[in-house]
N, C-alpha and C positions, 0 to 999 in steps of 0.2 A: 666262141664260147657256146656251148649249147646245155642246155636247161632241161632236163626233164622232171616233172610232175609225176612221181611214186604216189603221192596221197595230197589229196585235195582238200580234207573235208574234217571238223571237230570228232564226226561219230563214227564208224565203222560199222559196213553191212557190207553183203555182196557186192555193192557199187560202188561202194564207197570204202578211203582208208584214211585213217590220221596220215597229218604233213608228213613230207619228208621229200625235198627234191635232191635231186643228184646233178650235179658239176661235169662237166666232159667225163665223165662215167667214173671217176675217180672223187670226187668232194661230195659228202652227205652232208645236207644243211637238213638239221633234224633227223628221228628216227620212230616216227611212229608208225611210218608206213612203209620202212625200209627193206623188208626182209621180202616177206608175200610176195611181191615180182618181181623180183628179181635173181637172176638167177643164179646158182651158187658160182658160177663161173665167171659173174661180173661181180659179185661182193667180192670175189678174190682180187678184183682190179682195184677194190676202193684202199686209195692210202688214209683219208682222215675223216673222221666225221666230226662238226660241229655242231653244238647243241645250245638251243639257245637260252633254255631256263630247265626245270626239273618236274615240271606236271609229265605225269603219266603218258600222255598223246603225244609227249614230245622226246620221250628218251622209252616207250614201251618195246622197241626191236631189239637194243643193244643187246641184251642176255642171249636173245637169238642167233645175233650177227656174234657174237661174242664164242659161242657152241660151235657153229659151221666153221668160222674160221682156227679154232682149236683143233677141231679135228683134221683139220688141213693143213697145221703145223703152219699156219701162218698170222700174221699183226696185225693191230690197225690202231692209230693215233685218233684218240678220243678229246679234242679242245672244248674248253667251257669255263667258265667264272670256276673259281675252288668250289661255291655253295652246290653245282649240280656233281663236281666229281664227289663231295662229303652225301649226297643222296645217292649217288650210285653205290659207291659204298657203303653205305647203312641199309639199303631196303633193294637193293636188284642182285647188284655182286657182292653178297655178304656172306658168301658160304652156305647159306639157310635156303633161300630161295633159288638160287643159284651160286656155281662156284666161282671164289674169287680170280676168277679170269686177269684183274691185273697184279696177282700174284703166281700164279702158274700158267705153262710150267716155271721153274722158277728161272733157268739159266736166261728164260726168252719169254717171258709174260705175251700173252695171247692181245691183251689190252694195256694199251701205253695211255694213262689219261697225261694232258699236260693243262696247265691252268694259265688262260691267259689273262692279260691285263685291260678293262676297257679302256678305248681311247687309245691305245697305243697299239700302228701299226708292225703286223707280223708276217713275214714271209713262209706260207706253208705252201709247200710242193710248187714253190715256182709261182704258186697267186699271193696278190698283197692282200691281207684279210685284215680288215679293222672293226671290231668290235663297239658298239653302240649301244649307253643304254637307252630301253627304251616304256614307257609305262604299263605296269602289267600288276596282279595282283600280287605275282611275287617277284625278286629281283629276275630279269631279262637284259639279254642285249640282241640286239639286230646286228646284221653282218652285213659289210659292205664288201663286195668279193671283185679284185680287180684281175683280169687274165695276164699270163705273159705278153697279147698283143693290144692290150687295153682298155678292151670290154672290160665293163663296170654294171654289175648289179648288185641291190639291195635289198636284202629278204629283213621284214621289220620281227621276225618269229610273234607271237602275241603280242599285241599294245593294244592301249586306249589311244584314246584325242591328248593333244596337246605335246606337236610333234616338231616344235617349230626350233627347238634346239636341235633337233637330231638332224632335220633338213642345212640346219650348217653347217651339218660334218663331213655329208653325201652329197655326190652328183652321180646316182646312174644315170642308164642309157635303159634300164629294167629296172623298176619297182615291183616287187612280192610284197602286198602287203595285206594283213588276216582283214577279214569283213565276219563276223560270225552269225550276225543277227540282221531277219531286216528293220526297217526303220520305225517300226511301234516297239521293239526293246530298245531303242535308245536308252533310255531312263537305265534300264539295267546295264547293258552295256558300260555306258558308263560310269557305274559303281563296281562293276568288276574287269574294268581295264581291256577291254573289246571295242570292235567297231562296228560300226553300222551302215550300211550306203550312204547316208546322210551325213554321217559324222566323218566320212572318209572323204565325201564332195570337200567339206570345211577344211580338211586337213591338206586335199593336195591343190585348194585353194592360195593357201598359206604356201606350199612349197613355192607354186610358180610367181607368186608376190617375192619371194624373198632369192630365188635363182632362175628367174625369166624363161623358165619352159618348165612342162612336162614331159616325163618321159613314159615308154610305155607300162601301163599298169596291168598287173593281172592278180587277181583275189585269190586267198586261200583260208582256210579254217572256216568256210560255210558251215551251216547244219542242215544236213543232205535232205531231212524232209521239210525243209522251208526252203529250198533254193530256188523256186520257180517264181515264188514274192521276193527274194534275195537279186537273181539274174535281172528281174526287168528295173527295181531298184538300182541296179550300177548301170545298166543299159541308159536308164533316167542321166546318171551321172555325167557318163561319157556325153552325153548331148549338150548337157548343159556346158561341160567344158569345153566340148570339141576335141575331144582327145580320146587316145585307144585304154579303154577299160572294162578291161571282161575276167569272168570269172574263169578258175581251173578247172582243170579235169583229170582225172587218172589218167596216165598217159601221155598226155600234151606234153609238147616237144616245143621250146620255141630256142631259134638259133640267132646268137647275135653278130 
């Protein structure tokens, strides 16, 4: 299974793009930083993309990826809770802003949303995908994404603290999971459903108390001009664990 890091990061600037990582070049977990590099000749390879809740950094490409592949006369399977396909359709693909892409053309819609069930595993394109909720300001789930040869990772999309039902669902071998802030927004963080280095020490404390290891971690959803107090705060972390945890990059490639 190989993982690439499209978008690393909460905000967007030249360095920086909203989530969005890509699957052996065919699975989009998220889309906020899906379109920008990639190029039209690998969106045409993408069969699905998953989406983990309905904030703007997390579904902001699909209108994009929705246009390229229209005009290419080609698909793509859109998975998510009903609450983000009923936001795509009211405020992105509503004919107003953009056109209803999963109603045209009509014989062969451009966009197949399908709405999955949390908790209950799915076989899309050959991976086991099981859907997770997981604490955020609005309804989320994280994805646990299993390959045909059974590499296992787990993108948590945004959450807060208080993870410890979700770690009995999963066992990757990869944890993605958001750090936004560093450890003086705590306080905030945790009233709007984010992490923090600290709060994320606490959390993957909790995992290896409750399934005897860690696996390796890599952060996403930084805030690109705090990430040099962000980086040495999970650098803090990894030490204190002993375990691999660093933050992403645009780009980053990890193969498992």
């Amino acid at each position: 299974m190989n993982i690439h890091f499209l978008g690393a990061h909460n905000l967007e600037s030249q360095g920086s793009r909203f989530v969005s990582l890509l699957i052996d070049n065919i699975l989009a977990l998220d889309a906020g930083g899906l379109t920008a590099d990639l190029p039209l000749s690998e969106q045409l390879r993408l069969k699905a993309v998953l989406l983990t809740h309905h904030h703007y950094d997390h579904i902001r490409d699909i209108p994009a990826l929705a246009m390229n592949l229209f005009l290419q006369d080609a698909t793509i399977d859109i998975y998510s809770t009903q609450a983000v396909g009923d936001a795509l359709d009211s405020y992105l693909l509503n004919g107003q802003l953009y056109p209803r892409f999963q109603e045209v053309p009509e014989e062969r819609p451009t966009v197949r949303f399908r709405a999955i069930e949390p908790l209950k595993s799915e076989n899309i394109e050959g991976y086991n995908i099981l859907a997770v909720p997981v604490k955020h300001s609005v309804a989320t789930v994280g994805y646990q994404i299993t390959a045909p040869d059974g590499k296992t990772i787990f993108y948590t999309g945004d959450t807060g603290a208080g993870l410890a039902t979700v770690w009995e669902l999963v066992s990757p071998e990869l944890l993605v999971v958001e750090v936004t802030s560093p450890n003086k927004y705590s306080e905030w963080a945790a009233n709007a459903g984010h992490l923090t280095p600290c709060l994320l020490e606490q959390e993957l404390m909790s995992f290896q108390k409750l399934k005897g290891y860690l696996p390796q971690v890599v952060t996403v959803h930084m805030n690109p001009m705090l990430i040099e107090e962000i980086s040495a705060e999970i650098a803090s972390v990894a030490k204190v664990l002993g375990a691999s945890v660093t933050p992403a990059a645009e780009g980053m490639q990890i193969r498992l």
